[in-house]
VOPAGU-2260 file (C-alpha; in pm, 1 decimal, decimal comma):
REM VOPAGU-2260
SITE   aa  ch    i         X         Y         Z
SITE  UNK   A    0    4023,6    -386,4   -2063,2
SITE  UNK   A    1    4334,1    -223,3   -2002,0
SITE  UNK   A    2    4402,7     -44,5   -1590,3
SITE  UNK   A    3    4387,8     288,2   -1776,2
SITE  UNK   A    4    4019,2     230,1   -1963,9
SITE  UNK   A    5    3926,9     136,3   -1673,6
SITE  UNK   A    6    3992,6     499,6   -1496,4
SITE  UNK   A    7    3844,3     649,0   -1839,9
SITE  UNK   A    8    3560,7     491,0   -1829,9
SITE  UNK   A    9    3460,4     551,0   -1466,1
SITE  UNK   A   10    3555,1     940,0   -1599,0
SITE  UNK   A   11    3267,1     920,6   -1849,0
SITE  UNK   A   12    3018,9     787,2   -1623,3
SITE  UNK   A   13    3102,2    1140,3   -1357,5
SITE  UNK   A   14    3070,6    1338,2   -1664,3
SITE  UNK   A   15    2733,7    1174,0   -1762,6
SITE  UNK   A   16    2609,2    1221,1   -1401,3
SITE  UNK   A   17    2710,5    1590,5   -1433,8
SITE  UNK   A   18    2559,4    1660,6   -1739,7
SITE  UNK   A   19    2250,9    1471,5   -1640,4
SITE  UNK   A   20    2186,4    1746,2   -1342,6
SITE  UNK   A   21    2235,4    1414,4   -1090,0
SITE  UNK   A   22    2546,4    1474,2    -897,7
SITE  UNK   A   23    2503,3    1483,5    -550,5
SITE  UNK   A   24    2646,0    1764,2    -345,3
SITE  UNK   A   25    2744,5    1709,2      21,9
SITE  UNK   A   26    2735,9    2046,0     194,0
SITE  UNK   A   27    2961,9    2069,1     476,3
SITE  UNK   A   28    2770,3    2135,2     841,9
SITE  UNK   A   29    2985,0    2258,5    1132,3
SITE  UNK   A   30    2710,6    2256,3    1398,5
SITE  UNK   A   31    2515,5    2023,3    1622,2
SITE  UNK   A   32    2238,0    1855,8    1377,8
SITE  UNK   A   33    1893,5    2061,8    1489,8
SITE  UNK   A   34    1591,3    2273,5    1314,3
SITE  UNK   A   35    1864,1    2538,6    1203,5
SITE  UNK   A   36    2270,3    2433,8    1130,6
SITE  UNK   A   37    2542,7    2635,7    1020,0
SITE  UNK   A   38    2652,1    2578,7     661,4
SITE  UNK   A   39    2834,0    2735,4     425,2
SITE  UNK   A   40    2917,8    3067,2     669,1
SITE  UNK   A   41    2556,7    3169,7     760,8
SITE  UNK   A   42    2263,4    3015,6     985,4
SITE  UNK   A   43    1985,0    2824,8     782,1
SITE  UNK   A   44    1672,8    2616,0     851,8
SITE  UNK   A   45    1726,6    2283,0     828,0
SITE  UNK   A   46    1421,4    2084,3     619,0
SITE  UNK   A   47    1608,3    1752,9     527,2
SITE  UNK   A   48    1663,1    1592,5     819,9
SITE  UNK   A   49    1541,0    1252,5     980,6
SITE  UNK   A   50    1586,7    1434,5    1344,0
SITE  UNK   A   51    1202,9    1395,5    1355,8
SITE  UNK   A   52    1172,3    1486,4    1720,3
SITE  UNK   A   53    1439,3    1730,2    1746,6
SITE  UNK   A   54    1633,4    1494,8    1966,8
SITE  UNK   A   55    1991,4    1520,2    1820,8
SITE  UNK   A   56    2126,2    1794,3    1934,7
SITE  UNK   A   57    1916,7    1796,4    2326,2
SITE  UNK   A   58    2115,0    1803,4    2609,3
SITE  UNK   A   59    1978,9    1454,2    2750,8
SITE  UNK   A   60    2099,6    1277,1    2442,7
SITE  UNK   A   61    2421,8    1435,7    2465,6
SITE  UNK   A   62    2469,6    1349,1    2845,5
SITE  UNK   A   63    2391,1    1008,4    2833,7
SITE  UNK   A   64    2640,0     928,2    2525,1
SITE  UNK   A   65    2913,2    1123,4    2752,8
SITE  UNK   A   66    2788,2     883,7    3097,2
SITE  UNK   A   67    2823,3     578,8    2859,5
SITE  UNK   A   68    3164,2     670,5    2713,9
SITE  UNK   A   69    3296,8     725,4    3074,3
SITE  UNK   A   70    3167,1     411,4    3178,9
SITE  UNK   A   71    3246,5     185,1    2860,5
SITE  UNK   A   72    3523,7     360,5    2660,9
SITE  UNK   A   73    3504,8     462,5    2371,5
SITE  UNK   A   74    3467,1     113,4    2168,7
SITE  UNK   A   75    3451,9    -262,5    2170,9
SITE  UNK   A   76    3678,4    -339,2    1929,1
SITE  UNK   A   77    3499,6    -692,4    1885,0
SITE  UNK   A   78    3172,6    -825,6    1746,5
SITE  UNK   A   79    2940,4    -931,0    2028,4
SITE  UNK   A   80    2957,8   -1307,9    2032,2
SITE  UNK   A   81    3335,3   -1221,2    2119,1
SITE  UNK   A   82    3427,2    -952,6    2351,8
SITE  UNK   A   83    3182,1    -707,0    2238,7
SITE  UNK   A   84    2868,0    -739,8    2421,8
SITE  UNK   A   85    2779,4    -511,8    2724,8
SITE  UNK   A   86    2490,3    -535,4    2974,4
SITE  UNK   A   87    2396,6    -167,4    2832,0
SITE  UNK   A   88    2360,8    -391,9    2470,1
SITE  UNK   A   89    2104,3    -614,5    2582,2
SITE  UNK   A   90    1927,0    -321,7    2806,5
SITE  UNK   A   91    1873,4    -150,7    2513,7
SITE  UNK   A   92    1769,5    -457,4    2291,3
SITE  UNK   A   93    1506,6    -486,0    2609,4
SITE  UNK   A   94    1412,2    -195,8    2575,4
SITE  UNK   A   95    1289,6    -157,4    2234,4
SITE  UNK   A   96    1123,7    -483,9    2253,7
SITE  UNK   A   97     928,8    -313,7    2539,9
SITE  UNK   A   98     882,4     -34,8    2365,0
SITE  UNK   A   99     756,0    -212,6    2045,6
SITE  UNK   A  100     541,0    -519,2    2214,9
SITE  UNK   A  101     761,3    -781,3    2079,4
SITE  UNK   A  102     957,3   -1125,7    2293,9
SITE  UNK   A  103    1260,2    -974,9    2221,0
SITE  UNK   A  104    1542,1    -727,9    1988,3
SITE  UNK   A  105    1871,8    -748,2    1812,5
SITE  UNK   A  106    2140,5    -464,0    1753,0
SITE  UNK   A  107    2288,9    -380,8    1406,8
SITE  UNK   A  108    2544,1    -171,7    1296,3
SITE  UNK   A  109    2250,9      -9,6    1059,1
SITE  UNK   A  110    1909,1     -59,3     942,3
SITE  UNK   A  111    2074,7    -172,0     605,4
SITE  UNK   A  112    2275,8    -399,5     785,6
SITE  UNK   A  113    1964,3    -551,1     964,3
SITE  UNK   A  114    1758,3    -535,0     624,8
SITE  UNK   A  115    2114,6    -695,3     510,8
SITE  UNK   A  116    2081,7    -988,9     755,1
SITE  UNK   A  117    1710,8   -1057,2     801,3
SITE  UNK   A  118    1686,4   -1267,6     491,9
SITE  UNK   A  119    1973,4   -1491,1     419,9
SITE  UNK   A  120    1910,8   -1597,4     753,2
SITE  UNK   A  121    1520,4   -1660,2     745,8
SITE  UNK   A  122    1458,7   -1803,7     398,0
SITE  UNK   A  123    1606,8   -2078,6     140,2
SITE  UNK   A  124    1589,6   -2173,9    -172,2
SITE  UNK   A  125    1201,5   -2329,2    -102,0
SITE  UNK   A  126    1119,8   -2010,1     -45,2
SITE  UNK   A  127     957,3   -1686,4    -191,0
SITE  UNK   A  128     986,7   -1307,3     -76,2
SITE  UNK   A  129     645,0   -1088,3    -230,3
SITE  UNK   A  130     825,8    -699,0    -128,7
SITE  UNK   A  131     649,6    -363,8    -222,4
SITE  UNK   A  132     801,4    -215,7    -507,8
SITE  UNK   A  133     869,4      59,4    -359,6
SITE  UNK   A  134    1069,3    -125,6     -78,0
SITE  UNK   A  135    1411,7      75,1      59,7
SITE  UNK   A  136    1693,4      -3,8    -144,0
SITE  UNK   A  137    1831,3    -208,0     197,3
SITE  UNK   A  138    1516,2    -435,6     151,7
SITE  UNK   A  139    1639,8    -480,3    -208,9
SITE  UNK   A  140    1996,5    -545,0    -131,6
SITE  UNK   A  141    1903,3    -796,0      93,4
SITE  UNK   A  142    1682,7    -958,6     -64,6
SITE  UNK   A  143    1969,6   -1003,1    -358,2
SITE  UNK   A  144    2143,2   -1194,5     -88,2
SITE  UNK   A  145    1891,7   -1466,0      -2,7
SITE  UNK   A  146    1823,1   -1763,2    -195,5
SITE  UNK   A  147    1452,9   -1721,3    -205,7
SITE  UNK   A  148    1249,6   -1662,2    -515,1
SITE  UNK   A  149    1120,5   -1289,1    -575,8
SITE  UNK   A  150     792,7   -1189,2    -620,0
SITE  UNK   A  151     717,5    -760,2    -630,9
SITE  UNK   A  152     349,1    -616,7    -605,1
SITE  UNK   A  153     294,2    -208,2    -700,1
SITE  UNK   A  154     263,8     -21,0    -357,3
SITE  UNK   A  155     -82,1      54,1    -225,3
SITE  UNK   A  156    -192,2    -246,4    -503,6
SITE  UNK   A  157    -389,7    -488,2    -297,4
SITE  UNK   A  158    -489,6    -730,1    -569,4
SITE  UNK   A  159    -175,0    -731,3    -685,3
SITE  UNK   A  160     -91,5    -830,5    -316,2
SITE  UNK   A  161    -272,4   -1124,3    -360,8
SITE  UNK   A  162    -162,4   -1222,5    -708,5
SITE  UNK   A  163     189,1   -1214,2    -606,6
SITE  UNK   A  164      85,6   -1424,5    -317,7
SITE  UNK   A  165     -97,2   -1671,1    -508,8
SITE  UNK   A  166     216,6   -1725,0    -778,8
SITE  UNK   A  167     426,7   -1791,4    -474,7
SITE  UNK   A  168     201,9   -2098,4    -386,6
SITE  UNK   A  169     162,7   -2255,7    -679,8
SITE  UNK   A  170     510,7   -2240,5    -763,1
SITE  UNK   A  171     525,3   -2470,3    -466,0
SITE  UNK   A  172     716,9   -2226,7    -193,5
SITE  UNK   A  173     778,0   -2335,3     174,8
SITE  UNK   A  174     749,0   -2000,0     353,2
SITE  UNK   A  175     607,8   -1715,7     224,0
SITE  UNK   A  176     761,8   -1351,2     349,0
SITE  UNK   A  177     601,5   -1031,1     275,8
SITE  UNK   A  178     795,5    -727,9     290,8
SITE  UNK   A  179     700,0    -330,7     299,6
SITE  UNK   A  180     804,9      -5,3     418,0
SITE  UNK   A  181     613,9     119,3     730,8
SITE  UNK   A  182     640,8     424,7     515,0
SITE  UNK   A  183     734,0     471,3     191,0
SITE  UNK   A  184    1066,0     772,6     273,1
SITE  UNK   A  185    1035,1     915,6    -132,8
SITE  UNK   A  186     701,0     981,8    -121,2
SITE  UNK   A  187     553,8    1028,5     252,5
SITE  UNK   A  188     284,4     755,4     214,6
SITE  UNK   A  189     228,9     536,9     513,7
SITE  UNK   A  190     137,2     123,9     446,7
SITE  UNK   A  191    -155,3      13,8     523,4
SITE  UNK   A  192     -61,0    -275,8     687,9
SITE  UNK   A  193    -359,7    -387,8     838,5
SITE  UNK   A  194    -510,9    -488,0     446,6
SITE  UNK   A  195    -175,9    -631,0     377,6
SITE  UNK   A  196    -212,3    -867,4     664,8
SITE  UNK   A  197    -512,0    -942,8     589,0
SITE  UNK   A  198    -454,9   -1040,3     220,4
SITE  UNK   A  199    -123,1   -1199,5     382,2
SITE  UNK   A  200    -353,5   -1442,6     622,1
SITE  UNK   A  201    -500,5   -1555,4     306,1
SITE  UNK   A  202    -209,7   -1751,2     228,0
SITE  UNK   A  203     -64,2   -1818,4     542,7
SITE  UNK   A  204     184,2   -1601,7     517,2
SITE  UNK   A  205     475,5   -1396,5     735,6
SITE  UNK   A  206     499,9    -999,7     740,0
SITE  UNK   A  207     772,1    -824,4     779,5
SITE  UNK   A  208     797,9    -416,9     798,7
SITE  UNK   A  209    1076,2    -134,5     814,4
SITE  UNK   A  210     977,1      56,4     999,3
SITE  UNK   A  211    1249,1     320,7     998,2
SITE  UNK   A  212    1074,3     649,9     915,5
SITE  UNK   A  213     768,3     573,0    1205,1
SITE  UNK   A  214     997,8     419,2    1487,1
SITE  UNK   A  215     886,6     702,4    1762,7
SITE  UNK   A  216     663,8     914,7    1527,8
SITE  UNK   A  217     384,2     729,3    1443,5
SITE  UNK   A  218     116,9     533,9    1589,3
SITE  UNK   A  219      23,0     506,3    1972,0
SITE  UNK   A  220     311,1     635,8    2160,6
SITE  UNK   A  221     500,5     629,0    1849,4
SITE  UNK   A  222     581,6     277,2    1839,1
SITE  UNK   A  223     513,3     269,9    1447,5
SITE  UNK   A  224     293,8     132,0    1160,4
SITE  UNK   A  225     218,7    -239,2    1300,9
SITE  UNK   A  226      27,9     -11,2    1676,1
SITE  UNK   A  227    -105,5     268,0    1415,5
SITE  UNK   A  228    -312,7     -19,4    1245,4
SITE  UNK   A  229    -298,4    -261,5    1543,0
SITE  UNK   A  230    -139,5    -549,0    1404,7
SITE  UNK   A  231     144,9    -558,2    1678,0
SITE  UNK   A  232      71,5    -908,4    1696,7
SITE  UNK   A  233       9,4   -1004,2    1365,5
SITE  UNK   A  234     362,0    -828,8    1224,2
SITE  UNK   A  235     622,9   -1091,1    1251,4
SITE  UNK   A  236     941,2    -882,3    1228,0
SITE  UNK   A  237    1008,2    -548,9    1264,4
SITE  UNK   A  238    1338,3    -367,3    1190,8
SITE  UNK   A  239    1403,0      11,2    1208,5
SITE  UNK   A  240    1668,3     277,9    1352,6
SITE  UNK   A  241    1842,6     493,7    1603,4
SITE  UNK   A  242    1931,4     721,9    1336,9
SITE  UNK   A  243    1610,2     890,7    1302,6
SITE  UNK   A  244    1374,1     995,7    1533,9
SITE  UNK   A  245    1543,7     810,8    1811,6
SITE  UNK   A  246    1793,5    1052,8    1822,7
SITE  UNK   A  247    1973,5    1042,9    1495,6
SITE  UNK   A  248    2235,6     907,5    1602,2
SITE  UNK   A  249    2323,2     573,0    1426,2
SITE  UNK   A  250    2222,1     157,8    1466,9
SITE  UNK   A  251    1959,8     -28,7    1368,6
SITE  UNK   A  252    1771,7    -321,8    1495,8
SITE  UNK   A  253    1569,6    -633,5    1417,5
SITE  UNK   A  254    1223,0    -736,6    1622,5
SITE  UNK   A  255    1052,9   -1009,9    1668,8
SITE  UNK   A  256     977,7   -1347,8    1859,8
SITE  UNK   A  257    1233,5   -1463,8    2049,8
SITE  UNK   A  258    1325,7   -1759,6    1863,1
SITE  UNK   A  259    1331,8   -1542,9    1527,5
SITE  UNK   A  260    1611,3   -1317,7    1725,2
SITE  UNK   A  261    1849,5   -1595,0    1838,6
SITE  UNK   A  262    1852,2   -1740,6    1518,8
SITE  UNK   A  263    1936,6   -1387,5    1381,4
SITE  UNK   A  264    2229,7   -1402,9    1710,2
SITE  UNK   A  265    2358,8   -1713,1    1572,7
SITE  UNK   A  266    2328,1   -1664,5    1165,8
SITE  UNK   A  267    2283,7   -1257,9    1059,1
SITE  UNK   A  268    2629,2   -1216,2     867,4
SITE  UNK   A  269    2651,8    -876,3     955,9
SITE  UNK   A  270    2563,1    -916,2    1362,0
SITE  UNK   A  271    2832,5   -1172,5    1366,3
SITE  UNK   A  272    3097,7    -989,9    1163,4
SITE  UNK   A  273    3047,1    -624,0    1247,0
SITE  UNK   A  274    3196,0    -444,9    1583,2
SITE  UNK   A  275    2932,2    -411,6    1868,1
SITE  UNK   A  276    2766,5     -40,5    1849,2
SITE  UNK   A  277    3002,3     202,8    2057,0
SITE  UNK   A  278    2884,3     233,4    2432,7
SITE  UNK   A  279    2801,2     625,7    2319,6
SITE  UNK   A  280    2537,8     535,5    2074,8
SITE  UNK   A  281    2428,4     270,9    2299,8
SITE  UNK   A  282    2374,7     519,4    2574,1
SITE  UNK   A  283    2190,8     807,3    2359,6
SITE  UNK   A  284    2006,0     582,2    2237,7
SITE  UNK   A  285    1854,1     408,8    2554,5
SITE  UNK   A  286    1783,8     802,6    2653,1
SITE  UNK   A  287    1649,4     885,5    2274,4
SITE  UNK   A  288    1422,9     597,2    2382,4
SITE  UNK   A  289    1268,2     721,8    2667,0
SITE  UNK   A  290    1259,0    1050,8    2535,4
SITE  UNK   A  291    1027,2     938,4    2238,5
SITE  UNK   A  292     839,8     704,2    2526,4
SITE  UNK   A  293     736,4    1011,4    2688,1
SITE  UNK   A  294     694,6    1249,9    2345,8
SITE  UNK   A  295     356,3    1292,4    2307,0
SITE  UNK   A  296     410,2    1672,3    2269,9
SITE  UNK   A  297     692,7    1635,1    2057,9
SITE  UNK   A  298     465,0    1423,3    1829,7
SITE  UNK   A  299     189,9    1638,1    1846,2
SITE  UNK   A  300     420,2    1968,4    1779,3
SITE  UNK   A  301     538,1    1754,8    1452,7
SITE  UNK   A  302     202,5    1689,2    1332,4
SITE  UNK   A  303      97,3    2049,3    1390,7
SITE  UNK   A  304     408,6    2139,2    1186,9
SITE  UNK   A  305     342,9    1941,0     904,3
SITE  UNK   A  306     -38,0    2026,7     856,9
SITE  UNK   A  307      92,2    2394,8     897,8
SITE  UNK   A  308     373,1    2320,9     592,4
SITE  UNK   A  309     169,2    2109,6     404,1
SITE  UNK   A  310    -169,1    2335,6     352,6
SITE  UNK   A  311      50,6    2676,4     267,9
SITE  UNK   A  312     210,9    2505,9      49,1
SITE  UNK   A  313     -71,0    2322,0    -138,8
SITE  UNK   A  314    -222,2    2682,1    -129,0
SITE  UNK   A  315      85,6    2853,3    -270,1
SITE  UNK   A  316     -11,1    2550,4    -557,6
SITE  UNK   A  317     269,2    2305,5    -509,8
SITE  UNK   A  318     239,6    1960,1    -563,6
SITE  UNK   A  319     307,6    1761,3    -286,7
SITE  UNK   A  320     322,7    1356,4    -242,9
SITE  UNK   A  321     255,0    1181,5      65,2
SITE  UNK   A  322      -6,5    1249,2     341,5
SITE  UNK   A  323     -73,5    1158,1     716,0
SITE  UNK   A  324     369,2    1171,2     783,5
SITE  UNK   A  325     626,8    1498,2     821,7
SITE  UNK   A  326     791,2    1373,8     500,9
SITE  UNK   A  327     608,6    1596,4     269,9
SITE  UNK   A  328     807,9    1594,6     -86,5
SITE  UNK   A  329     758,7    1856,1    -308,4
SITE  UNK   A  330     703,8    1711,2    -680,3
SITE  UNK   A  331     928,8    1930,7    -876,6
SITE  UNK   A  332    1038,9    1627,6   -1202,4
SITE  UNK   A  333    1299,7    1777,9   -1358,6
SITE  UNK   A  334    1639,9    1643,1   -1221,6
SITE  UNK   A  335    1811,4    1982,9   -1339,3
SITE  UNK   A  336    1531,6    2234,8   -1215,1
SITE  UNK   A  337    1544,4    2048,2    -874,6
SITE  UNK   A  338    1891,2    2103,1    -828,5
SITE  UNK   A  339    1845,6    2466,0    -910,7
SITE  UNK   A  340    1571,3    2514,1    -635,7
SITE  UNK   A  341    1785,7    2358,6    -394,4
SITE  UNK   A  342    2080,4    2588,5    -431,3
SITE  UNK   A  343    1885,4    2890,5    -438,9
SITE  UNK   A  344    1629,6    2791,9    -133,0
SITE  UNK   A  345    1998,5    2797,0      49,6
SITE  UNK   A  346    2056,2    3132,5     -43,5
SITE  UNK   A  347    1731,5    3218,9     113,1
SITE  UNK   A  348    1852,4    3030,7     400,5
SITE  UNK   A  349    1660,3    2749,9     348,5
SITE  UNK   A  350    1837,4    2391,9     402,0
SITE  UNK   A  351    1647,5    2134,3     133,8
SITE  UNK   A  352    1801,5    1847,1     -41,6
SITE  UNK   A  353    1729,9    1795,6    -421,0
SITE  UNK   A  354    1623,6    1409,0    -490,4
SITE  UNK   A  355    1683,5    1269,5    -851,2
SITE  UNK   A  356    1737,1     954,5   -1013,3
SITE  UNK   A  357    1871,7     683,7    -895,3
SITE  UNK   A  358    1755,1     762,7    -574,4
SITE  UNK   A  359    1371,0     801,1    -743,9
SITE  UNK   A  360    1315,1     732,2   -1090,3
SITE  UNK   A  361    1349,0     923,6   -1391,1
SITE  UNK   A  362    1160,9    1240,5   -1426,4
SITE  UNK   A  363    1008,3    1240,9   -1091,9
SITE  UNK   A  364    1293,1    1450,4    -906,1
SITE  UNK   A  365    1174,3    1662,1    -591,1
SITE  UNK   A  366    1267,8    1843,2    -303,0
SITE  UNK   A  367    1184,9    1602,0       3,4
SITE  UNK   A  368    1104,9    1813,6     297,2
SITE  UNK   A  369    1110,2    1668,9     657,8
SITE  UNK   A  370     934,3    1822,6     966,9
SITE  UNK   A  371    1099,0    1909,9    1296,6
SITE  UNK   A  372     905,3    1874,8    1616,4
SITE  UNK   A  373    1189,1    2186,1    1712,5
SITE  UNK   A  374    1051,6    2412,6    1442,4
SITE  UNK   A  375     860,1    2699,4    1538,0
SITE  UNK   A  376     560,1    2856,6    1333,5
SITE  UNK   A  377     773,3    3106,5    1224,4
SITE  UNK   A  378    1018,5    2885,3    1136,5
SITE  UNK   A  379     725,3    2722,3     883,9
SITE  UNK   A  380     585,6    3009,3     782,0
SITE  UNK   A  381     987,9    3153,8     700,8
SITE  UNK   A  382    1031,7    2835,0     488,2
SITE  UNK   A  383     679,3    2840,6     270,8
SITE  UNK   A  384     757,1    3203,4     162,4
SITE  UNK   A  385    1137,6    3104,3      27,0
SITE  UNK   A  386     974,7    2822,3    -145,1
SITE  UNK   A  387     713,1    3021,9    -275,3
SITE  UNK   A  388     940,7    3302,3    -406,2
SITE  UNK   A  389    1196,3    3009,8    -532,8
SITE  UNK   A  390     891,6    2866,5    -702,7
SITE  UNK   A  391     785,0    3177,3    -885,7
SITE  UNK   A  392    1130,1    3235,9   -1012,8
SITE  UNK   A  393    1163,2    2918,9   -1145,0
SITE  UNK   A  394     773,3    2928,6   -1308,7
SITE  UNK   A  395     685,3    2620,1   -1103,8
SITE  UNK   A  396     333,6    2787,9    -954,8
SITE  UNK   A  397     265,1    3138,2   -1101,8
């Protein structure tokens, strides 16, 4: 293949993505991230966010990124088995491991990176991995990394749990890792991880959860899926973010038993080749930290949000996926008709982000909606009539 085919080709695959309704628009925001951004000239809601507990744009967060940046600088410049390891690093690794009941934690760049690392580090070629098919696509890329042998189950599928399980053992493996989403970020569904570790004790075997959509949220005190269903102890590793409700900022983080995490120090590709997170994002996120420590009313203002969303809309006759999280998609299928209500819920000033294949699979696009502890009732209320209208235009619900 010739340097010019080459260009041609990667041509026709744009112009398929166009004509398939897929491409992916990144709309320009020149505000602080928060319940309502500016975009685009005007002032809209903002429904697509991660900032679960409306910390990104608060003061706190903001002051404490400033304190560490005139403290630290403004980078390390090194990896942190160099030069690149500050006492505010390991506070903050403390700190979530405090926070989440665990020996001890382990700072990434990103939650991929950690899902990245977790893996090749952990498991051989005696191994097996059994991971939810509905697993993040970090999971999946990181899995693809290890040696391991792959087993998949359907989500929610218990039996199928335990059939996976049960191949995995007779084909003779070593260790046994099971691997799910705390919650499931398409569809709003939350694991039930108590039956998985239970089917997972069965055959002796490790559980592993991301964690990354619960991390603050959900759960006593928001410390996620493994305290919702009380299997702090049982979970063996935990990874998740401060990109999401911890502030929204970025880095993500492994947890677990302390020997687990200094073999992760001394192996994890991407811990020991990737710069040290910036002394700002280490500092907003040991506030974001004890902000979401001391949210209960933020978490009960995001629950009361998301009932509030989720029963106009199901009465305005939507259909909606998930339940019991304030990811609440809206099931729209067509890739092309998605886009559409997108666009025009902007021009009603209405911030939503149309999701289509390969991001979920083919015919099952939707608007994914996420819930703001900083939203108002008004705000809700604002956003289920510009749905509703949007909806009616576009012969969705009559």
């Amino acid at each position: 293949m010739s340097r010019e085919t080459f260009y041609d080709e990667v041509e026709s695959t744009l112009d398929e993505i166009r004509a398939d309704g897929l491409w992916k628009h990144e709309r320009e925001i020149v505000s602080p991230q928060g319940p309502w951004v500016s975009s685009g000239g005007s002032q809209v809601m903002n429904l697509c966010a991660n900032n679960y507990l409306g910390l990104a744009d608060r003061p706190e967060m903001v002051a404490a990124a400033e304190r560490a940046m005139a403290q630290y600088g403004y980078g390390m410049a090194s990896v942190r088995f160099i030069c690149g390891t500050l006492d505010a690093h390991r506070e903050l690794e403390r700190q979530i491991a405090d926070y989440l009941g665990v020996d001890d934690s382990i700072l990434f760049a990103a939650c991929f990176d950690a899902n990245g690392g977790v893996f090749e580090t952990l498991l051989g070629a005696d191994d097996a991995i059994v991971s939810d098919s509905l697993n993040h696509a970090s999971i999946i890329d990181g899995i693809r990394l290890c040696k391991a042998n792959r087993y998949r189950f359907e989500t929610r599928d218990l039996a199928d749990l335990d059939a996976q399980l049960t191949s995995a053992r007779e084909a003779g493996a070593k260790r046994v890792l099971v691997v799910t989403d705390g919650v499931f970020s398409m569809d709003g569904y939350i694991a039930d991880l108590a039956a998985i570790c239970e089917v997972a004790d069965r055959h002796d075997a490790l559980v592993m959860v991301d964690d990354a959509h619960a991390t603050g949220i959900v759960g006593p005190g928001g410390r996620g899926t493994p305290a919702l269903h009380g299997v702090v102890e049982r979970v063996d590793i935990v990874t998740s973010t401060l990109g999401k409700a911890l502030g929204g900022g970025m880095g993500g983080f492994i947890a677990a038993r302390q020997s687990v995490v200094d073999l992760l120090r001394q192996r994890a590709r991407p811990y020991l080749f990737s710069n040290a997170l910036a002394p700002a994002i280490v500092g907003g996120g040991l506030a974001g930290l004890a902000l979401a420590r001391d949210g209960e009313a933020l978490r009960e203002q995001l629950d009361r949000n998301a009932r509030r969303f989720r029963s106009a809309m199901s009465a305005a006759g939507f259909e909606l996926s998930g339940e019991g999280h304030p990811i609440i998609p809206v099931m729209i299928g067509d890739a092309a008709k998605a886009g559409e209500m997108s666009n025009r819920l902007l021009e009603r000033g209405i911030y939503v982000t149309a999701f289509s294949f390969p991001v979920v699979p083919h015919g099952a696009a939707r608007i994914r909606t996420q819930m703001n502890a900083a939203h108002t009732d008004d705000d809700i209320d604002r956003a289920v009539e510009a749905f509703t209208a949007v909806g009616r235009e576009l012969e969705l619900i009559s």
